[in-house]
The first five atom37 places (N, CA, C, CB, O) and aatype in JSON, in Angstrom:
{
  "aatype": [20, 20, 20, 20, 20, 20, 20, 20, 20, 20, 20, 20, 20, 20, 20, 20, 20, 20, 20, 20, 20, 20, 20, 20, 20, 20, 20, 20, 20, 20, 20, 20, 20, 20, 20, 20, 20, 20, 20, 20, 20, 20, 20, 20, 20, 20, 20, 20, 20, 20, 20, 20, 20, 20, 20, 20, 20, 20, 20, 20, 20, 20, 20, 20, 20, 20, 20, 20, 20, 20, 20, 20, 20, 20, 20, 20, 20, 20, 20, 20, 20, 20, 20, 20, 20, 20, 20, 20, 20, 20, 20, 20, 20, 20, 20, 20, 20, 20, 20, 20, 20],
  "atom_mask": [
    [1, 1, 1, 1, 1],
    [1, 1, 1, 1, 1],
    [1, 1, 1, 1, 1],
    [1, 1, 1, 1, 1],
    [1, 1, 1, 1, 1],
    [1, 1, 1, 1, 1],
    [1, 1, 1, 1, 1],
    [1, 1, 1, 1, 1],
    [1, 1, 1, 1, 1],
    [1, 1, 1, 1, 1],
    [1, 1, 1, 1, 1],
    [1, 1, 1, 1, 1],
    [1, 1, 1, 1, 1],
    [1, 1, 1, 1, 1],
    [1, 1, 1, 1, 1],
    [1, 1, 1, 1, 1],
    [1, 1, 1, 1, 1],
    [1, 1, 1, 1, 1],
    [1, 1, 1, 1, 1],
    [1, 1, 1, 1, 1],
    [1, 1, 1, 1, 1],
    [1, 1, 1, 1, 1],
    [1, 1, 1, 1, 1],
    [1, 1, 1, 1, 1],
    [1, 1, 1, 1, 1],
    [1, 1, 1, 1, 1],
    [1, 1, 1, 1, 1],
    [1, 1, 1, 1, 1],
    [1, 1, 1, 1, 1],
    [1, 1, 1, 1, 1],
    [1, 1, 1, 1, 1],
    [1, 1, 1, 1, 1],
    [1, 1, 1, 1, 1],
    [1, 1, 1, 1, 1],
    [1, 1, 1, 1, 1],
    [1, 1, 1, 1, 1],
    [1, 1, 1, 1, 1],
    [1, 1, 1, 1, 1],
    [1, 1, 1, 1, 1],
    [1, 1, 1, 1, 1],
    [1, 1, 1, 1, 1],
    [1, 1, 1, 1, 1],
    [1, 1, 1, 1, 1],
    [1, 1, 1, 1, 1],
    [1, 1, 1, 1, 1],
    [1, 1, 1, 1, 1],
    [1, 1, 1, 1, 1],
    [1, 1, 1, 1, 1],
    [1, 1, 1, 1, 1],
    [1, 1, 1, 1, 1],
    [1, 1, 1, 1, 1],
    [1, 1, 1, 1, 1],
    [1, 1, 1, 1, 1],
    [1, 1, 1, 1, 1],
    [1, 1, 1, 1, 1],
    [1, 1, 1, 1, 1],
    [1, 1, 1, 1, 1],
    [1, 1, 1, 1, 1],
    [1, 1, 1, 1, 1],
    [1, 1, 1, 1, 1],
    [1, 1, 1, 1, 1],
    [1, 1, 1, 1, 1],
    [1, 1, 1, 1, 1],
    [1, 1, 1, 1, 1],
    [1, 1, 1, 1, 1],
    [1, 1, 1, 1, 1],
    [1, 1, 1, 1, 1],
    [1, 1, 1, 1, 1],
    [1, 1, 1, 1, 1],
    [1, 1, 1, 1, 1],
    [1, 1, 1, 1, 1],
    [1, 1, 1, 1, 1],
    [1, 1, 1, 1, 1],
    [1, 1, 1, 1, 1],
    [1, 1, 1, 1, 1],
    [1, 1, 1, 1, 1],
    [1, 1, 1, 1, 1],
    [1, 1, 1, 1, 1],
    [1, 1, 1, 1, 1],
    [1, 1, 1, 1, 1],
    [1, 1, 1, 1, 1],
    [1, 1, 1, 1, 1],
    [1, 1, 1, 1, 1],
    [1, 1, 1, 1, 1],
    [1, 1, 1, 1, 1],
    [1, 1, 1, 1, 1],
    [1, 1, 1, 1, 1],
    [1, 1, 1, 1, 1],
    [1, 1, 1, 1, 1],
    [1, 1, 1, 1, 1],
    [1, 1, 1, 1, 1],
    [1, 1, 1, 1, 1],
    [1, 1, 1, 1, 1],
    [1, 1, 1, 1, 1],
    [1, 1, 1, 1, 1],
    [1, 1, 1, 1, 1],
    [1, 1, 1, 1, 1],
    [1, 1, 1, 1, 1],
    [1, 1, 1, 1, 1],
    [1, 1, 1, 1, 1],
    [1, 1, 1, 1, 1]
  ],
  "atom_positions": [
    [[22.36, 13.03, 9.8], [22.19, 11.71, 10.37], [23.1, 10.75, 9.63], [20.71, 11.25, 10.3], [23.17, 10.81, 8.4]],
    [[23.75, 9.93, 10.27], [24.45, 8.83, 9.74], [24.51, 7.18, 10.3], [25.7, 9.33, 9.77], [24.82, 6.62, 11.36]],
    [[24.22, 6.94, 9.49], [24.35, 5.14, 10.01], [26.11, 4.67, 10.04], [23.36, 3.83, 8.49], [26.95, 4.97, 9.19]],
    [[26.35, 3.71, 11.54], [27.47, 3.59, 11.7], [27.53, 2.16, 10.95], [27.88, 3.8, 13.11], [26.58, 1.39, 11.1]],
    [[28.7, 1.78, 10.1], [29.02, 0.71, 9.34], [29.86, -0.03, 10.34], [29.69, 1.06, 7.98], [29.72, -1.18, 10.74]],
    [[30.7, 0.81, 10.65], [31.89, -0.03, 11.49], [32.52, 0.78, 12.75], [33.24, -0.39, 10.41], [33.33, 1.69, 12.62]],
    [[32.12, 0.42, 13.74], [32.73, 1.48, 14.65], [34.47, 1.27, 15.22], [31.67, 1.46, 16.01], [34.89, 1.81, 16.25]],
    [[35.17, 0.56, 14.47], [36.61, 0.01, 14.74], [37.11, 1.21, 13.38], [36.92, -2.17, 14.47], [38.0, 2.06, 13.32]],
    [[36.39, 0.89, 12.7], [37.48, 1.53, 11.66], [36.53, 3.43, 11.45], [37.54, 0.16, 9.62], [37.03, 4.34, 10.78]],
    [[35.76, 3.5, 11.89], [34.81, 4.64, 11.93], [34.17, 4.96, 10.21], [35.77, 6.06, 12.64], [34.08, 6.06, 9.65]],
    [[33.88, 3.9, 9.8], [33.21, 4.08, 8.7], [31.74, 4.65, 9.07], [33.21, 2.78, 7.94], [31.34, 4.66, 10.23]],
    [[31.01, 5.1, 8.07], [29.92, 5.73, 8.18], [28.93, 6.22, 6.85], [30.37, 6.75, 8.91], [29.35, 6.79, 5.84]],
    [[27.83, 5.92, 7.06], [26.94, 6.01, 5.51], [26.3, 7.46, 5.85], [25.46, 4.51, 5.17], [26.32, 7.9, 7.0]],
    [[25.86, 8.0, 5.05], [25.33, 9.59, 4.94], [24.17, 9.0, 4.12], [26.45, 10.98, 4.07], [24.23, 8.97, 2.89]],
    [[23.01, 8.5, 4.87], [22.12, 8.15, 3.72], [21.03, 9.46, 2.77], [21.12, 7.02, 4.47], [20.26, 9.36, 1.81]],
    [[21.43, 10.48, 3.53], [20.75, 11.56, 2.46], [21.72, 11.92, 1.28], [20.35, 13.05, 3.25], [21.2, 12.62, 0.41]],
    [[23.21, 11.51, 1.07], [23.85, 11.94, -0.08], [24.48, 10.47, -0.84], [25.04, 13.12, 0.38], [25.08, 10.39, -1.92]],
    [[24.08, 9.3, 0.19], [24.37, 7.87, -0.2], [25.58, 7.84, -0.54], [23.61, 7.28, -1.24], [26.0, 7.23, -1.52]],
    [[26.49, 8.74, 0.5], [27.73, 8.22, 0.72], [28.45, 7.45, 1.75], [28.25, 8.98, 0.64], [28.23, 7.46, 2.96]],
    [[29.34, 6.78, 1.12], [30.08, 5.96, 2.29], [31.58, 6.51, 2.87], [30.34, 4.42, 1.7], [32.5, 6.27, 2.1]],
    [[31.95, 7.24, 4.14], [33.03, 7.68, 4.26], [33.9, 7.21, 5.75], [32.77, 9.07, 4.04], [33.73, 6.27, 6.53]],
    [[34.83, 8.3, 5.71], [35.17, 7.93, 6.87], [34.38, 9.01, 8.2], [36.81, 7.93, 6.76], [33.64, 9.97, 7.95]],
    [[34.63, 8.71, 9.12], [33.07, 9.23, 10.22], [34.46, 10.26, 11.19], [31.8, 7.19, 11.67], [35.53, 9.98, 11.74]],
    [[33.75, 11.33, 10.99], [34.51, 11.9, 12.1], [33.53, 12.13, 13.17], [35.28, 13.2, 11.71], [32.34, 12.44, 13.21]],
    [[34.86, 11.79, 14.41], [33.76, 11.61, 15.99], [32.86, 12.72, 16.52], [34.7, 11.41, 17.41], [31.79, 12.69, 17.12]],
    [[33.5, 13.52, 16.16], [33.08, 14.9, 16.49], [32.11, 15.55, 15.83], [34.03, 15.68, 16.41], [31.79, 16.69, 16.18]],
    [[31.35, 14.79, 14.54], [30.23, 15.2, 14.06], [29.09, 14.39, 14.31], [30.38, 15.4, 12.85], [28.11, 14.68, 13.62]],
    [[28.94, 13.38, 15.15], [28.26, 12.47, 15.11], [26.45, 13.21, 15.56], [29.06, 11.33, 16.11], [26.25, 13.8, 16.63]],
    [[25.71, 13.06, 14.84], [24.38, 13.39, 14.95], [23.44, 12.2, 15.01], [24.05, 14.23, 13.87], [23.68, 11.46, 14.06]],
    [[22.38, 11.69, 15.82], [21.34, 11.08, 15.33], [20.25, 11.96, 15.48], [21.13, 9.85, 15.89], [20.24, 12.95, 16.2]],
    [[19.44, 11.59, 14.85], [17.93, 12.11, 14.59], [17.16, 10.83, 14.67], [17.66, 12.91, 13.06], [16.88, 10.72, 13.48]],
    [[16.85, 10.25, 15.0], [15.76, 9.29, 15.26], [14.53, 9.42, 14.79], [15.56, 9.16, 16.44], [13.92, 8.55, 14.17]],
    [[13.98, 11.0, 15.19], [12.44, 11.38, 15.19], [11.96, 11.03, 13.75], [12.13, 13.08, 15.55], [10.87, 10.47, 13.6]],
    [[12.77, 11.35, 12.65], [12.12, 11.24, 11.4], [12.14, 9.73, 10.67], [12.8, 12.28, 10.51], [11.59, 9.45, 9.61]],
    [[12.79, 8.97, 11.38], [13.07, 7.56, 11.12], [11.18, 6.93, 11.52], [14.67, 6.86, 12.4], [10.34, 6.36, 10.83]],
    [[11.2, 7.5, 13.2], [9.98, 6.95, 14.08], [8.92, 7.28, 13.3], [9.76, 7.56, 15.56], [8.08, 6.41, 13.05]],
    [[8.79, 8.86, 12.68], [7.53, 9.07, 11.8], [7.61, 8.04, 10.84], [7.42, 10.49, 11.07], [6.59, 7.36, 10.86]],
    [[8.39, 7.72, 10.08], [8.13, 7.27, 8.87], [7.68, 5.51, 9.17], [9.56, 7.62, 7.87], [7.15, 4.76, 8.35]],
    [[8.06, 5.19, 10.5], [8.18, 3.62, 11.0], [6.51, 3.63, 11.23], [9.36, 3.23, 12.69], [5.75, 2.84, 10.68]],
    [[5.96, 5.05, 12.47], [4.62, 4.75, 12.41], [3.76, 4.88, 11.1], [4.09, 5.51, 13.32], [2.67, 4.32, 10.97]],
    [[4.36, 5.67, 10.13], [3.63, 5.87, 9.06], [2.91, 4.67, 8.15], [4.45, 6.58, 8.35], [1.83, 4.37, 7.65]],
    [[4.3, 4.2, 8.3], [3.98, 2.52, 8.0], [3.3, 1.52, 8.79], [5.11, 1.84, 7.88], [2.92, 0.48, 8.25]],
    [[3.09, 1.77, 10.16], [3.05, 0.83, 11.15], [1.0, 0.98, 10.46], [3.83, 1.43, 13.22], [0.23, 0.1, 10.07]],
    [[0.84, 2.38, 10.6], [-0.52, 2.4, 9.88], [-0.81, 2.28, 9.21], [-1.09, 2.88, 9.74], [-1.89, 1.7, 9.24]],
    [[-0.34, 2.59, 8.04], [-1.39, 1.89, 6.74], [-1.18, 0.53, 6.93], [-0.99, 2.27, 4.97], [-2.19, -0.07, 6.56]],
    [[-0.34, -0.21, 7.35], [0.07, -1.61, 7.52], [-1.38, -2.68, 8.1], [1.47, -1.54, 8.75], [-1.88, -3.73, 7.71]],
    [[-1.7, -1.59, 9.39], [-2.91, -1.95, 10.24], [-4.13, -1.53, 8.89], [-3.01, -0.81, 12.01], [-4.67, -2.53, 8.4]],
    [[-4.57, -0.16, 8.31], [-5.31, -0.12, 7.79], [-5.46, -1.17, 6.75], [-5.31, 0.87, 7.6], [-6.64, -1.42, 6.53]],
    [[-4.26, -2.14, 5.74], [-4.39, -3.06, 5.05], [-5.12, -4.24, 5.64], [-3.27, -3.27, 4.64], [-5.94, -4.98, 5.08]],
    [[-4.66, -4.28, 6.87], [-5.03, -5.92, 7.58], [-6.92, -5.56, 7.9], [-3.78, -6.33, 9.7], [-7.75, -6.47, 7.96]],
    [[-7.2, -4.29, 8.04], [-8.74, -3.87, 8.86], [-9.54, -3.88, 7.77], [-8.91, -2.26, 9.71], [-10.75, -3.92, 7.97]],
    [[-8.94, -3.84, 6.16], [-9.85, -3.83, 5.43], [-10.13, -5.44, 5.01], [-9.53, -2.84, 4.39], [-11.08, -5.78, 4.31]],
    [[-9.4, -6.12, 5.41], [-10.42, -7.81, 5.45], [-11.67, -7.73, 5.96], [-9.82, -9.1, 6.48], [-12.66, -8.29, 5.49]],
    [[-11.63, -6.89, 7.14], [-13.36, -6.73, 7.74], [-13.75, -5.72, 6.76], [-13.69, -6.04, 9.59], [-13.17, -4.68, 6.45]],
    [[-15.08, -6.33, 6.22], [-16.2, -5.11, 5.34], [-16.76, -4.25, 6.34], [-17.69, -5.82, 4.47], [-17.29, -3.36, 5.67]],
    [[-16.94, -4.0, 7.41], [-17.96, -3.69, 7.95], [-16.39, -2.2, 8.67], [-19.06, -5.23, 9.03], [-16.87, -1.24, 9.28]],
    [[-14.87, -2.23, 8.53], [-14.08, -1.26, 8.88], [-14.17, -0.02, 7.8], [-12.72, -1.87, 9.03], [-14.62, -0.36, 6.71]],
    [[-13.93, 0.93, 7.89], [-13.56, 2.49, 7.27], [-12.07, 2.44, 7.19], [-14.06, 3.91, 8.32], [-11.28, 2.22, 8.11]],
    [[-11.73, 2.8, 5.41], [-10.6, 2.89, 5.46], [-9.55, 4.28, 6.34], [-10.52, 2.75, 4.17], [-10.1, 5.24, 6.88]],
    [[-8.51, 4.14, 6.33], [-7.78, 5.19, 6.8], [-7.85, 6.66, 6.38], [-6.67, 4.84, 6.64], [-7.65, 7.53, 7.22]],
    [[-8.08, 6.92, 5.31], [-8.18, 8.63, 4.55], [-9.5, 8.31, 3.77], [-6.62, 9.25, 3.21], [-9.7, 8.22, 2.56]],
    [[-10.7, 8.08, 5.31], [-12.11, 8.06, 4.36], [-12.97, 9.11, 5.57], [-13.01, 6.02, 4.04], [-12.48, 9.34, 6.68]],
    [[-14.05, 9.56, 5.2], [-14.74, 10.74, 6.13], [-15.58, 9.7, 6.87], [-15.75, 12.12, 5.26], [-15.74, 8.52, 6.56]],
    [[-16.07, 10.34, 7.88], [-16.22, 9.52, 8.92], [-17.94, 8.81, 8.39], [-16.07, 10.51, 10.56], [-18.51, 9.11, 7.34]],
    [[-18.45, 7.9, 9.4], [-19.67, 6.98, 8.78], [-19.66, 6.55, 7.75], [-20.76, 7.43, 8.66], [-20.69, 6.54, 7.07]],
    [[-18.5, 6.04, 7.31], [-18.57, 5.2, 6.37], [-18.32, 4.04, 6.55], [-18.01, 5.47, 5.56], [-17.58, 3.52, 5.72]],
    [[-18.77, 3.3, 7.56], [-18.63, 1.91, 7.47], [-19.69, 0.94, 6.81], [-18.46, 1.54, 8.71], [-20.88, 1.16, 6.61]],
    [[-18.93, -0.2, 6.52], [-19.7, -1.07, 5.59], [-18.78, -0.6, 3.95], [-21.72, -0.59, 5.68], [-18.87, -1.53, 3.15]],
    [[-18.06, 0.49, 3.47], [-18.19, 0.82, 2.3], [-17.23, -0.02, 1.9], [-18.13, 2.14, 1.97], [-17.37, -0.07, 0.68]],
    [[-16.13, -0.88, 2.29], [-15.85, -2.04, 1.67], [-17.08, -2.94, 0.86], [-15.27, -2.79, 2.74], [-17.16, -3.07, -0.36]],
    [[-18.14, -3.6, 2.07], [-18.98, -4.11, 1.39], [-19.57, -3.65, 0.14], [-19.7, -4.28, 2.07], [-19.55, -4.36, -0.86]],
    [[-20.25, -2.16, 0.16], [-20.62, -1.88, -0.97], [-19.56, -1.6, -2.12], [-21.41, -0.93, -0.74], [-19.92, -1.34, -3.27]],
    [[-18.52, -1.65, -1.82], [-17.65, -1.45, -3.28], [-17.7, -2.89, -3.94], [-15.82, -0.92, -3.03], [-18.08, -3.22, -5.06]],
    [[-17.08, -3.86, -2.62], [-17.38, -5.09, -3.22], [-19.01, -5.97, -4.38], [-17.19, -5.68, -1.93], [-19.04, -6.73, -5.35]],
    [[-19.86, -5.41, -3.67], [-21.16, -5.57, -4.35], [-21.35, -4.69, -5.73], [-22.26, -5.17, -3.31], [-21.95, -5.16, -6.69]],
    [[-20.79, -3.34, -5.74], [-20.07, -2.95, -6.68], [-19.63, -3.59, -8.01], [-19.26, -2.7, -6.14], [-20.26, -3.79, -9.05]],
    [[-18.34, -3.85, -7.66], [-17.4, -4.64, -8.42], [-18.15, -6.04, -8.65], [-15.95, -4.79, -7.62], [-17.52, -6.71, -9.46]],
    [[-19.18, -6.61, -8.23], [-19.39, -7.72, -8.75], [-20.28, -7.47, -9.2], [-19.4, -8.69, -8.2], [-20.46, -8.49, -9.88]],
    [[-21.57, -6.49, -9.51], [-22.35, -6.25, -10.65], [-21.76, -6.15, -11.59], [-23.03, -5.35, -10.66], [-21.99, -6.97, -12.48]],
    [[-20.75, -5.09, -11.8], [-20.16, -5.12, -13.17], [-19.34, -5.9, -13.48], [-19.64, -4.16, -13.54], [-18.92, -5.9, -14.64]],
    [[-18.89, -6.74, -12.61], [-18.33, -8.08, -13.45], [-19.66, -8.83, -14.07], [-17.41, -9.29, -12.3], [-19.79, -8.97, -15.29]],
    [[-20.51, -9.23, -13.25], [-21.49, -9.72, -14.11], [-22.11, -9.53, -15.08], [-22.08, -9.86, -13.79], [-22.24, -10.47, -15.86]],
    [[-22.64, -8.4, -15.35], [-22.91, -7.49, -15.68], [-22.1, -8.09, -17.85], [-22.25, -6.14, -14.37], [-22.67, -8.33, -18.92]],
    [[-21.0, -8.07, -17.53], [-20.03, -8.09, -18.48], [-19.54, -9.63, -18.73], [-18.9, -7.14, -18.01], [-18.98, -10.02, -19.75]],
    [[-19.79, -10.24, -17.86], [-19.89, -11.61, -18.11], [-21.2, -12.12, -19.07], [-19.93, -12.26, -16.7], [-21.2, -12.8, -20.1]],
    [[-22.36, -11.5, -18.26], [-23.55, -12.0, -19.05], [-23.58, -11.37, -20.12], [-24.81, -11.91, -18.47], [-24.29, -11.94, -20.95]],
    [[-22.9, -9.99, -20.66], [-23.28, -9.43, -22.22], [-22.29, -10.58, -22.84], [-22.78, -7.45, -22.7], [-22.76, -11.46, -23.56]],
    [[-21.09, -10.53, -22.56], [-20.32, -11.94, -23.24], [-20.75, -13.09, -23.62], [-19.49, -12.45, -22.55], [-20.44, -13.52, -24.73]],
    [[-21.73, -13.99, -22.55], [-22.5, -14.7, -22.93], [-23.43, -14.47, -23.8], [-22.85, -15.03, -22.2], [-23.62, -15.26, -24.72]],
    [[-24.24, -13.24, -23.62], [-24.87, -13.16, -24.77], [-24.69, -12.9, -26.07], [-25.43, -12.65, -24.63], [-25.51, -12.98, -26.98]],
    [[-23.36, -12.52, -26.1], [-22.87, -12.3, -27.4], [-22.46, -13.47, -28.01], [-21.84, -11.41, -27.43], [-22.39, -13.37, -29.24]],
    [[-22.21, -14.45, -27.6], [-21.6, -15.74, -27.92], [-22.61, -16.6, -28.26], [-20.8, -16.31, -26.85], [-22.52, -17.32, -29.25]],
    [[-23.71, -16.61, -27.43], [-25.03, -17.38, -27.91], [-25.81, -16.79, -29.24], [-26.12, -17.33, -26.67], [-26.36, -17.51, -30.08]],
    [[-25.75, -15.72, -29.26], [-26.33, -14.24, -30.52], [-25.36, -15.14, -31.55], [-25.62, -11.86, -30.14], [-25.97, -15.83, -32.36]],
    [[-23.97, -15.19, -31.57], [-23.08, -15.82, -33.05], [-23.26, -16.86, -33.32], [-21.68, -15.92, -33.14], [-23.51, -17.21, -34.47]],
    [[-23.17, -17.72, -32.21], [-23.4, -19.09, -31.91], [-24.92, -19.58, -33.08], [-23.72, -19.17, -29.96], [-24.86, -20.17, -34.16]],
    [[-25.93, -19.16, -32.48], [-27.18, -18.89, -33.0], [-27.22, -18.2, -34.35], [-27.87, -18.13, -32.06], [-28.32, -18.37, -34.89]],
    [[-26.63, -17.68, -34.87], [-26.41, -16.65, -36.2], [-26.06, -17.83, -37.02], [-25.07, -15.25, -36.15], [-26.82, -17.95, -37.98]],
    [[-25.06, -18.84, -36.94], [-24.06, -19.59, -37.53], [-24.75, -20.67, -37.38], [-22.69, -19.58, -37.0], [-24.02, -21.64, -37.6]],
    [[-26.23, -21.09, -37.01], [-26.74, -22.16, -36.84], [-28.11, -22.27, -38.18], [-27.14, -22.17, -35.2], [-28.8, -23.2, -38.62]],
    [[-28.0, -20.93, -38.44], [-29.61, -20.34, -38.87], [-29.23, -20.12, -40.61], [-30.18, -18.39, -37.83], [-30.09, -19.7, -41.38]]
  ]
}
């Protein structure tokens, strides 16, 4: 496969050896198909990024009935932030209190 640079002067990129040469006519190949996979490949996780704003969607490479598990990761992640917020606090009031006594 080659991308055409210039079709006046027949330049031509070889992006699997990332060369730049001159293009002979008579070899000209496209392949498209593996370009299109890789375009939808993206086109999906792209969609799966935007679907996980909704809690209530299943990500893309998750087994099926799992919806909602955004929400619960999120509820998750905010116990143990708290969780670690409040030992902090308590550790600070514990010195705080030590240094008073």
């Amino acid at each position: 496969m080659y991308v055409l640079i210039d079709l006046e002067e027949n330049v031509a990129l070889n992006p699997e050896a990332g060369l730049i040469g001159e293009m002979d006519e008579h070899l000209i190949t496209s392949n498209l198909a593996l370009m299109m996979d890789n375009i939808d490949r993206i086109e999906m996780v792209g969609k799966d990024l935007f679907d996980s704003l909704d809690p209530m969607t299943i990500p893309l490479v998750s087994h099926p009935n799992r919806e909602g598990i955004y929400r619960n990761a999120g509820r998750v992640a905010n116990l143990a932030y708290g969780f670690i917020f409040g030992m902090l606090m308590a550790a600070l009031v514990a010195l705080g209190l030590r240094g008073v006594m």
